[in-house]
PyMOL Python script that loads the backbone (N, CA, C, O; Angstrom):
from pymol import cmd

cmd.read_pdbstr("""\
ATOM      1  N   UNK A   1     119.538 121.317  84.669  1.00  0.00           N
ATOM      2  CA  UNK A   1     118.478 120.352  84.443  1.00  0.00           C
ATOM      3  C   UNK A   1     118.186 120.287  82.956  1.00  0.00           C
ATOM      4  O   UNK A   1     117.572 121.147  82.325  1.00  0.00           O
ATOM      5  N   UNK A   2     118.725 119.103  82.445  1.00  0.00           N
ATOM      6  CA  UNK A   2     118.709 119.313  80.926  1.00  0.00           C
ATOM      7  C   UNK A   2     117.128 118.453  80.591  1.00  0.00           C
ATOM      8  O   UNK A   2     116.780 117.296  80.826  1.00  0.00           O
ATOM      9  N   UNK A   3     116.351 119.724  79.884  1.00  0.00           N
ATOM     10  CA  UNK A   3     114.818 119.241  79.143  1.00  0.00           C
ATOM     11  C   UNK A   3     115.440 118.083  78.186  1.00  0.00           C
ATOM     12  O   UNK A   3     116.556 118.091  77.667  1.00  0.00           O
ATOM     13  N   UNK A   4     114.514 117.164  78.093  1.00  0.00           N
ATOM     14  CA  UNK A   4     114.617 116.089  77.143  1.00  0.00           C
ATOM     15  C   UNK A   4     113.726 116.179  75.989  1.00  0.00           C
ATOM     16  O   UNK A   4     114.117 116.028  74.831  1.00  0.00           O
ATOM     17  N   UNK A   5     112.104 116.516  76.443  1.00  0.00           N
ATOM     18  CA  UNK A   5     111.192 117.312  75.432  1.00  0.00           C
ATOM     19  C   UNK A   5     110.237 117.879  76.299  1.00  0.00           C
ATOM     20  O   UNK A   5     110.204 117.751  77.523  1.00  0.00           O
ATOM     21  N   UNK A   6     109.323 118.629  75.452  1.00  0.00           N
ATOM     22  CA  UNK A   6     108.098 118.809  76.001  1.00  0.00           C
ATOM     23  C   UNK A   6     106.867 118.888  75.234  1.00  0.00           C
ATOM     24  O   UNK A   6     106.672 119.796  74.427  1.00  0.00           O
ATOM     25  N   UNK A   7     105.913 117.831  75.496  1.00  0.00           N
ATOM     26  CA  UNK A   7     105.088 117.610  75.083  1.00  0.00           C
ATOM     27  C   UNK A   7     103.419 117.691  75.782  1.00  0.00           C
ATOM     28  O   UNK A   7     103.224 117.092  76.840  1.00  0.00           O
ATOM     29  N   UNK A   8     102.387 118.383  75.186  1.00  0.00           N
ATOM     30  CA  UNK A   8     101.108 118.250  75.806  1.00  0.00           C
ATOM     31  C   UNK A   8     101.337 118.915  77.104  1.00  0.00           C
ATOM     32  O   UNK A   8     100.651 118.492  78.036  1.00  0.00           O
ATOM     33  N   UNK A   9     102.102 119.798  77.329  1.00  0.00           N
ATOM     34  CA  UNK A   9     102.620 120.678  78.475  1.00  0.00           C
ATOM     35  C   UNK A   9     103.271 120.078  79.116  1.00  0.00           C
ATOM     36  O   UNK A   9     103.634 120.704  80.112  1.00  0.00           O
ATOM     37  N   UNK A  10     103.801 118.660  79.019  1.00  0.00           N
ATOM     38  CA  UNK A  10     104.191 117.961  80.213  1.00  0.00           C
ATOM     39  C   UNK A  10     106.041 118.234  80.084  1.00  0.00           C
ATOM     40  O   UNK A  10     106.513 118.199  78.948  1.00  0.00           O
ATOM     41  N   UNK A  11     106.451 118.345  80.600  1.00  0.00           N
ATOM     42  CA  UNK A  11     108.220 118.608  80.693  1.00  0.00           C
ATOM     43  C   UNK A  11     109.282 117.240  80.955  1.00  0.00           C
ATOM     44  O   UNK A  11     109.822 117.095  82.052  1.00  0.00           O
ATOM     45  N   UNK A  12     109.418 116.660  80.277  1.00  0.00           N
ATOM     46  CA  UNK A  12     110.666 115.590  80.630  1.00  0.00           C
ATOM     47  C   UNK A  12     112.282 116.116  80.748  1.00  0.00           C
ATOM     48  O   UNK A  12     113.086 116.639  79.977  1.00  0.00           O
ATOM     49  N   UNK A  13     112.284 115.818  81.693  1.00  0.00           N
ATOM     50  CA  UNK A  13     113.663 116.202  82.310  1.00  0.00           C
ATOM     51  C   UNK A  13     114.776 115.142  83.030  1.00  0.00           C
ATOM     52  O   UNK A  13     114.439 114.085  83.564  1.00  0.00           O
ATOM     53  N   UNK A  14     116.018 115.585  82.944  1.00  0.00           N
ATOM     54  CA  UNK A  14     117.001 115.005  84.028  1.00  0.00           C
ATOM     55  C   UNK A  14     117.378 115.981  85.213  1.00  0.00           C
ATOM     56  O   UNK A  14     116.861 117.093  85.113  1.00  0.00           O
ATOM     57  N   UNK A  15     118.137 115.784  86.257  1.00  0.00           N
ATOM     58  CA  UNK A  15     118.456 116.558  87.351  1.00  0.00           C
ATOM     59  C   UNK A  15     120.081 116.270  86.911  1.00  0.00           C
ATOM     60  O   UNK A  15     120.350 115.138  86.510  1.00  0.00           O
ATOM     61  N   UNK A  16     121.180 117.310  86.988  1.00  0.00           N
ATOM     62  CA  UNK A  16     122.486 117.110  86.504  1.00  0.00           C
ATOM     63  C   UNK A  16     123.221 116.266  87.225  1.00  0.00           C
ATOM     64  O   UNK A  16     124.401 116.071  86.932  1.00  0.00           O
ATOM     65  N   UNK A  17     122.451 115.475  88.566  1.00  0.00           N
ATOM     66  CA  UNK A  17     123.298 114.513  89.059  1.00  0.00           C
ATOM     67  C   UNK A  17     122.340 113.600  89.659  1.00  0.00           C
ATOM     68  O   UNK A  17     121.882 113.607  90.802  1.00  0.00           O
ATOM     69  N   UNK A  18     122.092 112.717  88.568  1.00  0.00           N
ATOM     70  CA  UNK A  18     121.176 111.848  88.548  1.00  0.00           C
ATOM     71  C   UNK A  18     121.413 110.733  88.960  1.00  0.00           C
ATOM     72  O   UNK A  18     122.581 111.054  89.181  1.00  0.00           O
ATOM     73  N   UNK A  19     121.379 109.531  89.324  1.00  0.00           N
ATOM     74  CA  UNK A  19     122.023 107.991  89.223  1.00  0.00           C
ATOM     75  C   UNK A  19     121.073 107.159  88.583  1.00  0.00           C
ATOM     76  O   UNK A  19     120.116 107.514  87.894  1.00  0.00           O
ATOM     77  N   UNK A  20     121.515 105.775  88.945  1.00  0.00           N
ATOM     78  CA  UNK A  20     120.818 104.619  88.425  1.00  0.00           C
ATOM     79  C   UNK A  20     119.518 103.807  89.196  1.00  0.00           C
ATOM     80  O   UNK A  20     119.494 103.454  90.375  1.00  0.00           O
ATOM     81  N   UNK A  21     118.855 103.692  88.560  1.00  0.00           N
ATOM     82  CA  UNK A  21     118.017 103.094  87.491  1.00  0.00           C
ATOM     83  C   UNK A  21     117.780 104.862  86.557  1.00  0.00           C
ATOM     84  O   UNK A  21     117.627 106.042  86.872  1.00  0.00           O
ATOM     85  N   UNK A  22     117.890 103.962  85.210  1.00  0.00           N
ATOM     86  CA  UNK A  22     117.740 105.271  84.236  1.00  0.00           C
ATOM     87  C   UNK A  22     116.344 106.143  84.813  1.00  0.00           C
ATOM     88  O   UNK A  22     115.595 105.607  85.629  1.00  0.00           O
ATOM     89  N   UNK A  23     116.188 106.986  84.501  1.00  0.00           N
ATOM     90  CA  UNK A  23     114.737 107.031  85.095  1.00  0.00           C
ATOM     91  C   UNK A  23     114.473 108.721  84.436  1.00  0.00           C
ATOM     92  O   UNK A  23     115.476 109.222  83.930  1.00  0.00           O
ATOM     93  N   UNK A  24     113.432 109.412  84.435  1.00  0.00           N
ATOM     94  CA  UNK A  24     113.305 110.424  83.921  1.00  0.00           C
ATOM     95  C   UNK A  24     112.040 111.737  84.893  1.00  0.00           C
ATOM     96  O   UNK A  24     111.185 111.152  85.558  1.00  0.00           O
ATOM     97  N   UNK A  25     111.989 112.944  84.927  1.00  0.00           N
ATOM     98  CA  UNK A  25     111.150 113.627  86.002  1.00  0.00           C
ATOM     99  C   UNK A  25     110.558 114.249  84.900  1.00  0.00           C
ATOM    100  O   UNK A  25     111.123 114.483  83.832  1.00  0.00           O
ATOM    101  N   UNK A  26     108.881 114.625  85.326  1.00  0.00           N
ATOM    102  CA  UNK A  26     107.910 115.036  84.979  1.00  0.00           C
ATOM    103  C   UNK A  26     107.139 116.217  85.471  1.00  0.00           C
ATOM    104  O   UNK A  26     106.574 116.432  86.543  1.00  0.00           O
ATOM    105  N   UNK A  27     107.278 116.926  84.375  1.00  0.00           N
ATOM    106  CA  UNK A  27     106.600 118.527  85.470  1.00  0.00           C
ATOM    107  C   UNK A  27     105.258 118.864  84.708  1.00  0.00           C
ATOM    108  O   UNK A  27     105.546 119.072  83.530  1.00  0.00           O
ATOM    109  N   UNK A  28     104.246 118.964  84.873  1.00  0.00           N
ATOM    110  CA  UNK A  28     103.152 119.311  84.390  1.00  0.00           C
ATOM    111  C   UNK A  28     102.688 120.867  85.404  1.00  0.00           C
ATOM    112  O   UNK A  28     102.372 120.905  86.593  1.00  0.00           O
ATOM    113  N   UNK A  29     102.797 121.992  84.433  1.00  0.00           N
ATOM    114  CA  UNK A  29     102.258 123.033  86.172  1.00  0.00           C
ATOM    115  C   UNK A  29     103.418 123.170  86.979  1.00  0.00           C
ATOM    116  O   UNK A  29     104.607 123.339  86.709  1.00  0.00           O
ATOM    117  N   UNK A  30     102.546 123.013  88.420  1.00  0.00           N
ATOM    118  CA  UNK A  30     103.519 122.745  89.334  1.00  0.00           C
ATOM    119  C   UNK A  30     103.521 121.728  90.017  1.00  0.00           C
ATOM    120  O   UNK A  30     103.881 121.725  91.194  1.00  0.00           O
ATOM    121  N   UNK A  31     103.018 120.444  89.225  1.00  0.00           N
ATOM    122  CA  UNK A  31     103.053 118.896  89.979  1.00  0.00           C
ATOM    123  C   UNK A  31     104.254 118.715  89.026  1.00  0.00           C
ATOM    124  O   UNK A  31     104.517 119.401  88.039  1.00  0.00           O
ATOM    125  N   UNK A  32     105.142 117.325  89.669  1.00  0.00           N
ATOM    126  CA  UNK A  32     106.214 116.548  89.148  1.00  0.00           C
ATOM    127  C   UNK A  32     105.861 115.355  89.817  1.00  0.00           C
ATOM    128  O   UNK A  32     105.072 115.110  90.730  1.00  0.00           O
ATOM    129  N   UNK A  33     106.806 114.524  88.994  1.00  0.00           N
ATOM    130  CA  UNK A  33     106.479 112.744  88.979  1.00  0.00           C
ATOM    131  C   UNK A  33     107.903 112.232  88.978  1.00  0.00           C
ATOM    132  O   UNK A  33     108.909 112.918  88.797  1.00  0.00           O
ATOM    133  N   UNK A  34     107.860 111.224  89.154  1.00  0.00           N
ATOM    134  CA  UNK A  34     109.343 110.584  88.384  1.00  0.00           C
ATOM    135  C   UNK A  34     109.246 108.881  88.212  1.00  0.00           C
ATOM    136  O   UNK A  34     108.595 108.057  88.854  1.00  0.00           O
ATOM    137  N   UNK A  35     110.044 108.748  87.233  1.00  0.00           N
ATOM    138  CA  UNK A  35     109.106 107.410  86.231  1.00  0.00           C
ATOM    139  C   UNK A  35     110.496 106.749  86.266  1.00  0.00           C
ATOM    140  O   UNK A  35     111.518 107.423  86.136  1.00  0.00           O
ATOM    141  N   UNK A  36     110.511 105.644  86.413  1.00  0.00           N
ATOM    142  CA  UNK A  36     111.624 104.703  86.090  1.00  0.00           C
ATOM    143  C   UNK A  36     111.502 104.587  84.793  1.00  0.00           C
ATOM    144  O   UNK A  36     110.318 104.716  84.483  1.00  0.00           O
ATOM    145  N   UNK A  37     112.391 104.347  83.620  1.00  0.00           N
ATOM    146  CA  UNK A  37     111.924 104.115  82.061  1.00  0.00           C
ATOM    147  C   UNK A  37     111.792 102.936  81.435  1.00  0.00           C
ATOM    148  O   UNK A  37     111.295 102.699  80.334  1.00  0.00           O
ATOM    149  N   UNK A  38     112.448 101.965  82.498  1.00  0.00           N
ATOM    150  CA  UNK A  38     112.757 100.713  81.457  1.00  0.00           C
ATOM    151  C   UNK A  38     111.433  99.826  82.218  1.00  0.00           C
ATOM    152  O   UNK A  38     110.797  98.959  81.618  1.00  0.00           O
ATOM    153  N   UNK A  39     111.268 100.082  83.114  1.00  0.00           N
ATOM    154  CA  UNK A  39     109.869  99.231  83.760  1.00  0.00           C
ATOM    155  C   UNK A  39     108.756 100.072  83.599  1.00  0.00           C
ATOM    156  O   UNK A  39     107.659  99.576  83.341  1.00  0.00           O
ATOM    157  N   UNK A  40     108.958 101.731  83.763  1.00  0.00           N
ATOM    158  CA  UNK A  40     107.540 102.682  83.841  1.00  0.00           C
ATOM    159  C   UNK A  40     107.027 102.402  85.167  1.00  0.00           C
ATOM    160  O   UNK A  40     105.858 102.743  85.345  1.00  0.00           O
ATOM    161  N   UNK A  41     107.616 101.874  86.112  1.00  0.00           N
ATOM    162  CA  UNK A  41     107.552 102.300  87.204  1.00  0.00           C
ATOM    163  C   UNK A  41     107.210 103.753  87.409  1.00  0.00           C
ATOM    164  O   UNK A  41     107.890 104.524  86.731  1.00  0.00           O
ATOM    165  N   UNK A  42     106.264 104.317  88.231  1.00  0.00           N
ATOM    166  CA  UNK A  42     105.918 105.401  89.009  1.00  0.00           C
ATOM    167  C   UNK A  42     106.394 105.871  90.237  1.00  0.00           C
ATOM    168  O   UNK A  42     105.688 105.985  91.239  1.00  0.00           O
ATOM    169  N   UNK A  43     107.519 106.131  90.174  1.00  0.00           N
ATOM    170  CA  UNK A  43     108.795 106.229  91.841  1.00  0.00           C
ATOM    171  C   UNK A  43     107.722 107.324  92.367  1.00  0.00           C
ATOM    172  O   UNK A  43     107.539 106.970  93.532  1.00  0.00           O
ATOM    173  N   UNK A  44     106.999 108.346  92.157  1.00  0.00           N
ATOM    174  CA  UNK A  44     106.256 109.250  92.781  1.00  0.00           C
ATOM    175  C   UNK A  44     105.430 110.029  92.021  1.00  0.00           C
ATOM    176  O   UNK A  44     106.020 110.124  90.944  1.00  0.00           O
ATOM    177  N   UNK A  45     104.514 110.577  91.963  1.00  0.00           N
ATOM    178  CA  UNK A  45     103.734 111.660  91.909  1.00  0.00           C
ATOM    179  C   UNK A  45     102.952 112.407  93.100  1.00  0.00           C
ATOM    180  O   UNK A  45     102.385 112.036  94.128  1.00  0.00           O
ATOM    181  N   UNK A  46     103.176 113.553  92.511  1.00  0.00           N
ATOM    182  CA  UNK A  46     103.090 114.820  92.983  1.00  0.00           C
ATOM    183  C   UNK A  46     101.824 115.683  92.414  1.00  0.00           C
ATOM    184  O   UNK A  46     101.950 116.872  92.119  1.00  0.00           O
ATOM    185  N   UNK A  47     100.835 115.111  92.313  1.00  0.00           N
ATOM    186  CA  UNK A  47      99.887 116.078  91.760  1.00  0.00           C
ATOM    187  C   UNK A  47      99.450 115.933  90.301  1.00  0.00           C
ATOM    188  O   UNK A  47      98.477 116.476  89.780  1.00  0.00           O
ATOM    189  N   UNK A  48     100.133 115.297  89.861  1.00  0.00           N
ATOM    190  CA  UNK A  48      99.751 115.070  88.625  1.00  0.00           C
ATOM    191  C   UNK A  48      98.522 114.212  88.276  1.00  0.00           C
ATOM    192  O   UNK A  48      98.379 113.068  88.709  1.00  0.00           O
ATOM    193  N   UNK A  49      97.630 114.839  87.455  1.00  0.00           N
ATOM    194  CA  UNK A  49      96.108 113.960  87.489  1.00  0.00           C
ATOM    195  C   UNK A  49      96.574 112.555  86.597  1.00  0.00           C
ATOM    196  O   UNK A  49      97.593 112.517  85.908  1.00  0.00           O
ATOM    197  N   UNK A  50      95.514 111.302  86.777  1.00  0.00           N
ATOM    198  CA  UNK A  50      96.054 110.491  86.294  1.00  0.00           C
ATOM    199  C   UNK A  50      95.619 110.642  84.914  1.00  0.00           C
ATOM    200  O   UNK A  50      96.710 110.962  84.443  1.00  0.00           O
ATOM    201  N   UNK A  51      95.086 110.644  84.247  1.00  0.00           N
ATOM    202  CA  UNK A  51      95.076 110.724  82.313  1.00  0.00           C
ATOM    203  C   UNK A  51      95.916 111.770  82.209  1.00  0.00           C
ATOM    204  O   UNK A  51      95.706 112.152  81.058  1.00  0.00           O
ATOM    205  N   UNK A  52      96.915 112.636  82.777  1.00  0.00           N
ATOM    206  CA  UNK A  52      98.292 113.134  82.259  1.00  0.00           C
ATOM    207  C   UNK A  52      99.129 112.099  82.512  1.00  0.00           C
ATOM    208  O   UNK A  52      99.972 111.803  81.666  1.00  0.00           O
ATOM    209  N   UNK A  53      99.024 111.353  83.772  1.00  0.00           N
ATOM    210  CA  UNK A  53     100.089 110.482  84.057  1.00  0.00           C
ATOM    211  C   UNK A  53     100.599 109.482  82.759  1.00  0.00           C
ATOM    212  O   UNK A  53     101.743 109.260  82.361  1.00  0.00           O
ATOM    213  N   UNK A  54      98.710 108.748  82.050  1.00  0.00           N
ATOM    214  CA  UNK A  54      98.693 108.200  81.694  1.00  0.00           C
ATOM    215  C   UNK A  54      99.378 108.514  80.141  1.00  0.00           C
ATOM    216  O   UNK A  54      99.992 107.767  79.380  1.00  0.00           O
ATOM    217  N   UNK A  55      99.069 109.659  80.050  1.00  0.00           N
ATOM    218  CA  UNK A  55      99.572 110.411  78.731  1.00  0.00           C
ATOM    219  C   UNK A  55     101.401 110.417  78.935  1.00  0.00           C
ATOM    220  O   UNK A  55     102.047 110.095  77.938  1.00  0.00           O
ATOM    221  N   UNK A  56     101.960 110.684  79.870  1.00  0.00           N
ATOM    222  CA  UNK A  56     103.084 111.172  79.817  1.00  0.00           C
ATOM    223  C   UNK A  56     104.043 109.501  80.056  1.00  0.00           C
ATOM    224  O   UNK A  56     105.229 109.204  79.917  1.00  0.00           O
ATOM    225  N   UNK A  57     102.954 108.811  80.420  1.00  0.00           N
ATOM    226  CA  UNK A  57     103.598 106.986  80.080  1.00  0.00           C
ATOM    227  C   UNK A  57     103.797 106.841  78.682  1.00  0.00           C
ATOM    228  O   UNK A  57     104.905 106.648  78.183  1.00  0.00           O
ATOM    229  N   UNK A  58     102.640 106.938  77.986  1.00  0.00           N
ATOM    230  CA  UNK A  58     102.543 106.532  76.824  1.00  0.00           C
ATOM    231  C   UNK A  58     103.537 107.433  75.758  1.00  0.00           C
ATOM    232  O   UNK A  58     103.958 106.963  74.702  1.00  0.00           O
ATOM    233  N   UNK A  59     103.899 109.155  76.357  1.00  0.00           N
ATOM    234  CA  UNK A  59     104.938 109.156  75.667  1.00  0.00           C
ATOM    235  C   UNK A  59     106.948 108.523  75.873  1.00  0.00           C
ATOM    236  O   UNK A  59     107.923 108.321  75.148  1.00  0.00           O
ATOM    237  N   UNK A  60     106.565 108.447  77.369  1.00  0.00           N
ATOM    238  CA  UNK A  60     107.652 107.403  77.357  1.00  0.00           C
ATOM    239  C   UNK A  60     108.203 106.107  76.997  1.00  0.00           C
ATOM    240  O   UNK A  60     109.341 105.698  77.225  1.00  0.00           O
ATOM    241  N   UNK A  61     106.963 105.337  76.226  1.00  0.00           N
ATOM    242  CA  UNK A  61     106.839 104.157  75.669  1.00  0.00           C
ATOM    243  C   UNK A  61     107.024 104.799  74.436  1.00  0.00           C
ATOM    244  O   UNK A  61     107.482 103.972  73.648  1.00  0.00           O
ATOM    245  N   UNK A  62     106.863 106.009  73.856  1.00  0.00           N
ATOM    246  CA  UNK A  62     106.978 106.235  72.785  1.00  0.00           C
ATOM    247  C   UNK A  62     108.517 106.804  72.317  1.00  0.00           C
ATOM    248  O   UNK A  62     108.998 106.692  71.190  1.00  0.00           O
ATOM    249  N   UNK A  63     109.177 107.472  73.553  1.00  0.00           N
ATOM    250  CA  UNK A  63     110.418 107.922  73.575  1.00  0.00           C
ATOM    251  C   UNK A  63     111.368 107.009  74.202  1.00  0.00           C
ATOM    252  O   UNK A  63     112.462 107.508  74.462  1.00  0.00           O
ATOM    253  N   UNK A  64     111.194 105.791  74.499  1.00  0.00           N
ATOM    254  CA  UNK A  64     112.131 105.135  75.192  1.00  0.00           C
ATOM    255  C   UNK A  64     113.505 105.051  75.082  1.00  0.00           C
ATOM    256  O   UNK A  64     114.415 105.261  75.884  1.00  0.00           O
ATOM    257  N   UNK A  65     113.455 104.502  73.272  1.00  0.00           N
ATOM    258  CA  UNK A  65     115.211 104.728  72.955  1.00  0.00           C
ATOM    259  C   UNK A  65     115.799 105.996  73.554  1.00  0.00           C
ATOM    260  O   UNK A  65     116.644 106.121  74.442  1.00  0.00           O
ATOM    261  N   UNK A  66     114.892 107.244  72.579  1.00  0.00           N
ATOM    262  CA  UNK A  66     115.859 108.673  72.807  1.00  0.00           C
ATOM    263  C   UNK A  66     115.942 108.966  74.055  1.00  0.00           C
ATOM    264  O   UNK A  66     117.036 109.501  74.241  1.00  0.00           O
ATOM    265  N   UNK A  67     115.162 108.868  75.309  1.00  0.00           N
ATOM    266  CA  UNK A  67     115.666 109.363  76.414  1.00  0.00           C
ATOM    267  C   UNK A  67     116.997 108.376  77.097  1.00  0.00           C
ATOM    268  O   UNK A  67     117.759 108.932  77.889  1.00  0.00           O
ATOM    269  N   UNK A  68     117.172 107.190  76.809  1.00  0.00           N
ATOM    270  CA  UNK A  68     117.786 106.305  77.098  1.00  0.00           C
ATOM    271  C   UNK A  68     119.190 106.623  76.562  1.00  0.00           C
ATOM    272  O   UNK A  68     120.216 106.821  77.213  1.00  0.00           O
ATOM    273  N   UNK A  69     119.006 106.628  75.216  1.00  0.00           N
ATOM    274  CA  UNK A  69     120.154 107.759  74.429  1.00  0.00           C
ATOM    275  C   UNK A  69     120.729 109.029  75.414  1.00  0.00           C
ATOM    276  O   UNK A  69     121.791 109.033  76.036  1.00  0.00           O
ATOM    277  N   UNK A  70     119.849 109.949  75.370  1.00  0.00           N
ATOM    278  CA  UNK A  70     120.190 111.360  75.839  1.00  0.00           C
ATOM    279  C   UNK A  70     121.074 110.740  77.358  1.00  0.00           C
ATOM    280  O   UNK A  70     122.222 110.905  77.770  1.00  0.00           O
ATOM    281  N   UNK A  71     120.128 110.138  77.771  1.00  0.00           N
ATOM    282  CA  UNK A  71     120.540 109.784  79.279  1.00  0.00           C
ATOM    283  C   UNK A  71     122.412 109.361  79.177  1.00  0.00           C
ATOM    284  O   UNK A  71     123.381 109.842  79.764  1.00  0.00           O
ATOM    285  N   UNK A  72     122.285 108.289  78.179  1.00  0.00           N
ATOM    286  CA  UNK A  72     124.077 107.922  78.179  1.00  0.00           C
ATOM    287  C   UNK A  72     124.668 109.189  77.850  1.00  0.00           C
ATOM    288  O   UNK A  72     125.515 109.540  78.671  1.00  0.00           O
ATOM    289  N   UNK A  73     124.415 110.221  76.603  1.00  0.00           N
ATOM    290  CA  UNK A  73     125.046 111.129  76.261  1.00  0.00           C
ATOM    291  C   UNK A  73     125.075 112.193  77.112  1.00  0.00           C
ATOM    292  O   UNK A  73     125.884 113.042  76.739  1.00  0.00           O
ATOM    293  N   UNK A  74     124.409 112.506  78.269  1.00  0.00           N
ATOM    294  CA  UNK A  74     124.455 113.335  78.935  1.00  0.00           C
ATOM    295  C   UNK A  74     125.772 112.759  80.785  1.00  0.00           C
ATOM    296  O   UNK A  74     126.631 113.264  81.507  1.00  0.00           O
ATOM    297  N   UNK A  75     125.144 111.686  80.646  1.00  0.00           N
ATOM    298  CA  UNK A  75     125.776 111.275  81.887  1.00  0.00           C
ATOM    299  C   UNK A  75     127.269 110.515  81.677  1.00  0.00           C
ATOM    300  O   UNK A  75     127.840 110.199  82.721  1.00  0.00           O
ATOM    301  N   UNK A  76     127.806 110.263  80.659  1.00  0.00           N
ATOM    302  CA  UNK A  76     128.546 109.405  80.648  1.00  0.00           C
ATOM    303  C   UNK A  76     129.921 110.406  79.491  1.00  0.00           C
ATOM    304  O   UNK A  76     130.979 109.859  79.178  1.00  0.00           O
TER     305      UNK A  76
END
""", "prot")
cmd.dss("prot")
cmd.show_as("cartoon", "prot")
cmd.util.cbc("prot")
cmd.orient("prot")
C-alpha cells in the first residue's frame, strides 16, 4: 500500500491493485474513506468526521496533479 502523503494526520494512500476511476483511500485513526479524484466524489466513509473530510478534500484539490502523477507512476 504505497502512502502518497500524510497530512493533518490524515493518510493518502493506494491499495497495490487498484483500478479505474483514479481514485485515492483515506485513513484518519481508524476511520477510512475513499474519494474519487477527478470529480471528489465520496465512494465511502467510514467514520471520518466531516471537517476532516472536508480538510482531506481540500487537500486533494490541492494535490490533484501529484497523486494523479504517482497514480500513473505507480500503476502503469
Amino acid at each position: 500500500m504505497p502512502t502518497i502523503l500524510t497530512l493533518f494526520g490524515l493518510r493518502f494512500y493506494f491499495y497495490s491493485d487498484e483500478h479505474l476511476p483514479i481514485h485515492i483511500h483515506i485513513q484518519y485513526g481508524e476511520y477510512d474513506a475513499k474519494v474519487e479524484i477527478m470529480t471528489r466524489k465520496v465512494v465511502y466513509n467510514r467514520g471520518i468526521k466531516a471537517i476532516d473530510m472536508r480538510r482531506a478534500l481540500e487537500v486533494i484539490e490541492m494535490y490533484q496533479e501529484e497523486i494523479i502523477a504517482k497514480w500513473h507512476e505507480y500503476f502503469e
